[in-house]
C-alpha positions in Angstrom: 6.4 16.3 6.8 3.1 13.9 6.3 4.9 12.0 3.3 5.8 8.8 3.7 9.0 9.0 2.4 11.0 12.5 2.4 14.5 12.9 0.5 17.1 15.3 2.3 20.5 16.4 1.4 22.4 19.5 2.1 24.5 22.1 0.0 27.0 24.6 1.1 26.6 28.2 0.3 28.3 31.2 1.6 26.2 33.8 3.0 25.9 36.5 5.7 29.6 38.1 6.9 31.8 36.3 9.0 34.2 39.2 9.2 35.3 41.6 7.0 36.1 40.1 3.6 34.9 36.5 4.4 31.5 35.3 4.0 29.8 32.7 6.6 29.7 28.9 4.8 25.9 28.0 5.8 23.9 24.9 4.3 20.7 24.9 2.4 18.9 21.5 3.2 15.7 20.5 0.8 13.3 18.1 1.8 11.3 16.7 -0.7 8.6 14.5 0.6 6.6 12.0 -1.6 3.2 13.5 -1.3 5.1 16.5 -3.9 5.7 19.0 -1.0 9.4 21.0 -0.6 10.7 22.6 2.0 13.5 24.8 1.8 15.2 24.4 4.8 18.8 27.4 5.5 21.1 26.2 8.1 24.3 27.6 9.7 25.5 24.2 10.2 24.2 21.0 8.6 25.3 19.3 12.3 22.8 16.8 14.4 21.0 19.1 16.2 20.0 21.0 12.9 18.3 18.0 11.4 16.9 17.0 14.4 15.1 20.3 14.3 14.3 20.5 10.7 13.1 16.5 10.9 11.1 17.1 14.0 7.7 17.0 12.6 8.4 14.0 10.2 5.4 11.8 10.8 6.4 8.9 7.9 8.5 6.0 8.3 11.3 6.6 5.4 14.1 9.2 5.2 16.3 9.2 2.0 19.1 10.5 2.6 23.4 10.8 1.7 26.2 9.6 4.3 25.9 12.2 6.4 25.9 11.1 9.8 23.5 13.0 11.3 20.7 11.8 9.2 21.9 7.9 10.5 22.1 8.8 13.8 18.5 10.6 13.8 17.3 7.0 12.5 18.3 5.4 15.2 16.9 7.9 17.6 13.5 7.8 15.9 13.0 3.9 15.9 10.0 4.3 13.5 12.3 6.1 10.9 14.3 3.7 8.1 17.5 5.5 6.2 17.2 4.4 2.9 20.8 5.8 1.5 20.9 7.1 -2.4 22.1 5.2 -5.3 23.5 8.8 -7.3 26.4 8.9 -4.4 27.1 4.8 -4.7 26.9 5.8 -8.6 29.8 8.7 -8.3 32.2 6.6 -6.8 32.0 4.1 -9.5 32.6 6.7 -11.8 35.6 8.2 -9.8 36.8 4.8 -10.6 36.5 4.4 -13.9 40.1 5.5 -15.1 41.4 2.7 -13.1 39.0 -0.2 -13.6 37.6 0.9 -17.0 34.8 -2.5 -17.2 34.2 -3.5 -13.4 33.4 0.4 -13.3 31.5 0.2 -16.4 29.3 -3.0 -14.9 28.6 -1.3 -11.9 27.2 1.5 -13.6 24.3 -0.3 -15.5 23.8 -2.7 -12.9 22.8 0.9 -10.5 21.2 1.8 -13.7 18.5 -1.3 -13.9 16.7 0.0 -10.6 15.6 2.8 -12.5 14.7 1.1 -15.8 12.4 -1.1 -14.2 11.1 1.9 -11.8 10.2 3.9 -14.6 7.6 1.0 -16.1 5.7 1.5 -12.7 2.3 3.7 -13.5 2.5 6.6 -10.7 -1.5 5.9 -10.6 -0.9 2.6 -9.3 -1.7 1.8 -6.1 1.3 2.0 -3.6 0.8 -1.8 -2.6 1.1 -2.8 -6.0 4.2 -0.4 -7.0 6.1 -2.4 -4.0 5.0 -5.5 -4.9 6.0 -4.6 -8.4 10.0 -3.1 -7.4 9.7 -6.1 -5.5 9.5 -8.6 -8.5 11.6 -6.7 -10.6 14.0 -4.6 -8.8 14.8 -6.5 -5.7 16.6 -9.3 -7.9 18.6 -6.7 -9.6 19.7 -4.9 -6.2 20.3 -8.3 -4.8 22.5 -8.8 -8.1 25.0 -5.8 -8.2 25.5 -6.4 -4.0 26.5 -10.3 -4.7 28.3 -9.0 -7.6 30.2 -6.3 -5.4 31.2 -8.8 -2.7 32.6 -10.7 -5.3 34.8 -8.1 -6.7 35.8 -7.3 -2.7 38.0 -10.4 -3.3 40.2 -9.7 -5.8 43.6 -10.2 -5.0 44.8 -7.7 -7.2 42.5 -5.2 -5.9 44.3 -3.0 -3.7 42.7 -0.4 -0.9 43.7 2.9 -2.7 42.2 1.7 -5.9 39.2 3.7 -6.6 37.2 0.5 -7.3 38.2 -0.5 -3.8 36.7 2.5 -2.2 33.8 2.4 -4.4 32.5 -1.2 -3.5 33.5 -0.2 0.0 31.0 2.5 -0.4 28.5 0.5 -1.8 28.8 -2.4 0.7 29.1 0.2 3.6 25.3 0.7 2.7 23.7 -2.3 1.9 
C-alpha cells in the first residue's frame, strides 16, 4: 500500500454456502503495487464500500484499475489518487470486433500494441524520472495517435452503434 502505483481488478468465485445446493458468488481482488508487493484481498461483494476498505491504507498517487465504478468513484473521493484505466480491456473490445471490421480492428490492435513495444526498451534500473521522461518521448505520441485515430473512425457514416467497432472506440474514448 506504499507503491506508487497499485493495479487492482476483481474475479468472481463461488465459495461458502448460500443455501443448500448453491454456493455464495464472492470476489477475489489482487493488488499488485509497483514496489513488487501483492495482496490477496477475498470479498463478498466487489461493491464501493469494499474497495474503500481494501484501498484505505493506499498512500501513492496512481490506481490502475478496469471500469468498475467503484474504483472511479474512490478517485474522486481520494483527490490525491489518479485512475489510470487498463489497455487489455480497451484491447478485448477491439477484438470482439474483429469479425465485423476485420482492418480498423486489426489497426487498433497494433496501435494498443506500440505502448508496450516501446515500454519494454525502458531498463527497470533506470531511474523513475527518466523512464517517464522516456514513455514520454516515445509513448505519449503513440497514445496520442490511436485516440486521434479513434475519433476519426467515430465519424463514419457507415458505422452504426450496434457495430462492435462502434462500442469498442466508444470504450476507448470513454477512457481517454
Amino acid at each position: 500500500m506504499r507503491s506508487h502505483t497499485l493495479a487492482i481488478d476483481e474475479t468472481f468465485i463461488k465459495a461458502g454456502n448460500k443455501k443448500k445446493g448453491k454456493l455464495h458468488q464472492g470476489y477475489f481482488i489482487p493488488v499488485y503495487g509497483d514496489l513488487d508487493e501483492i495482496l490477496f484481498n477475498y470479498s463478498a461483494s466487489k461493491s464501493q464500500q469494499s474497495i474503500n476498505a481494501i484501498l484505505a491504507d493506499f498512500t501513492g498517487s496512481v490506481l490502475l484499475t478496469d471500469g468498475n465504478s467503484a474504483y472511479a468513484q474512490y478517485c474522486k473521493k481520494i483527490d490525491k489518487v489518479i485512475r489510470a484505466l487498463c489497455w487489455s480491456h480497451t484491447r478485448r473490445y477491439f477484438e470482439r470486433a474483429f469479425e465485423a471490421e476485420r482492418e480498423a480492428a486489426r489497426t487498433a490492435q497494433e496501435q494498443i500494441a506500440q505502448p508496450y513495444h516501446q515500454d519494454g526498451q525502458i531498463n527497470a534500473k533506470w531511474p523513475a524520472s527518466k523512464q517517464l521522461a522516456f514513455r514520454a518521448q516515445h509513448c505519449q505520441p503513440i497514445v496520442n495517435g490511436f485516440f486521434s485515430w479513434c475519433h476519426n473512425q467515430r465519424q463514419r457514416v457507415d458505422l452504426v452503434p450496434s457495430n462492435p467497432l462502434a462500442k469498442a472506440l466508444r470504450y476507448a474514448v470513454d477512457r481517454e
